[in-house]
N, C-alpha and C positions, 0 to 999 in steps of 0.2 A: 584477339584473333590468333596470335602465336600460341597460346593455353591452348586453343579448341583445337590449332592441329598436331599439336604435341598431341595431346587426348586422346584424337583420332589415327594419329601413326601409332603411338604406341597400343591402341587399340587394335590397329589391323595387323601390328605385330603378334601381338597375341591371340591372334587368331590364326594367324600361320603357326605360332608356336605348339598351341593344341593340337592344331592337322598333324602339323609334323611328328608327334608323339602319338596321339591315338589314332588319330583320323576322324571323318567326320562323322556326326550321329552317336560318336560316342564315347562316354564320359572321362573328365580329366577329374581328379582330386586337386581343389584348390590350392593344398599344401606341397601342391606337385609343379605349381603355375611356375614362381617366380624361378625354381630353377629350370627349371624345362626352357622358359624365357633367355635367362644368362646364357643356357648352353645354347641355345639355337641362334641368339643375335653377339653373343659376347661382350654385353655389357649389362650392367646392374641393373634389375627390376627396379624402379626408382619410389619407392614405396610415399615417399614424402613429398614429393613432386606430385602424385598422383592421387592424394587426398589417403593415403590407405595410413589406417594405424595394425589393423589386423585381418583375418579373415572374410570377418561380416562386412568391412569396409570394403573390402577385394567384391565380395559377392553383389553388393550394391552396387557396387562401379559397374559392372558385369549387366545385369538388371537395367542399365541407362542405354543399353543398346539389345534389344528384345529381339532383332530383326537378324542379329547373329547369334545370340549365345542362350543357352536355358541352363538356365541354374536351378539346381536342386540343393535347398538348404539343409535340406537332412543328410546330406553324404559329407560336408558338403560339397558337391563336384559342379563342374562344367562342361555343354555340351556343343558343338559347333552347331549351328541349325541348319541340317540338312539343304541342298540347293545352290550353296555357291552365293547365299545374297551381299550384294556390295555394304560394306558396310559405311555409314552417314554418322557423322559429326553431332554432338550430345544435343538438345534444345540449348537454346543460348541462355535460362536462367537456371537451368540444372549446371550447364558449365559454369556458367557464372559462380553458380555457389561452390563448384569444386576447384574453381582458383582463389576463394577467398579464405578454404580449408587447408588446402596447398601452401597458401602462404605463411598461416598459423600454424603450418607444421614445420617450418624450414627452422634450422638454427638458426639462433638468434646470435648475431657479430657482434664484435665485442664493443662497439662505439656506437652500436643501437640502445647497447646499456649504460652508455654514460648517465644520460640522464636518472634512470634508474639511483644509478648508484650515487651519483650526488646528493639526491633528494634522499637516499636513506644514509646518507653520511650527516645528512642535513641536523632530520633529525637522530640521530644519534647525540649530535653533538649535545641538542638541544635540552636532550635528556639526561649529559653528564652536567649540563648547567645548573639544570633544576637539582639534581642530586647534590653536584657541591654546595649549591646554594644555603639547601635545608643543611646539610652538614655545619656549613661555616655558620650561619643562624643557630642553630641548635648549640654551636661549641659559645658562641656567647651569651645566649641564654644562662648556660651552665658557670663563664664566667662570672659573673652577673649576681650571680645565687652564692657562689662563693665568698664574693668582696663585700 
């Protein structure tokens, strides 16, 4: 529930944000969003939060709410839709899927990777075992051949 109105504020933010640069009916260049965004609210477009990695991901995000924005992927720009319409909170398995992208975007803390890193310390180790192993094997084979 907190995801979908993050979503939705930062949505209605950026709807004010394009008014307040072009106006409405007409078009924003996508590449124009997030700072147009920072300067109008004074804080970071939150790219990772928001499911975005890049443009096409901005314009999809864009695309989940039809009733305010049209997007043109050949420019690619943004357009307020005409009218003033309220703008409404994503379907709840469209958002669903944009806070599970959200999450798999966020850094990763350093004590999420313990485990990680144990198990590739694990085997590491596992694998100077078997190397000394054969070595120390091998070095009395050759003893062996000697006496």
């Amino acid at each position: 529930a907190n995801f979908v109105k993050f979503i939705t504020l930062v949505m209605q933010a950026v709807k004010r944000s394009i008014l307040a640069m072009v106006g409405e009916g007409r078009p924003m260049s996508l590449k124009e969003l997030p700072g147009a965004f920072e300067r109008q609210w004074g804080t970071v477009f939150e790219k990772s939060r928001l499911s975005l990695q890049d443009l096409g991901d901005l314009a999809s995000l864009l695309t989940l709410f039809p009733q305010c924005f049209i997007v043109d992927g050949a420019g690619p720009t943004v357009t307020v839709m005409p009218g003033g319409v309220k703008l409404t909170p994503p379907k709840e398995e469209a958002a669903r899927a944009l806070w599970q992208r959200s999450m798999s975007l966020q850094p990763k803390k350093l004590f999420d990777c313990v485990d990680l890193y144990q198990d590739n310390l694990e085997k590491s180790r596992a694998k100077i075992l078997v190397i000394t192993t054969e070595a120390a094997r091998k070095e009395l084979e050759d003893e062996a051949k000697v006496a």
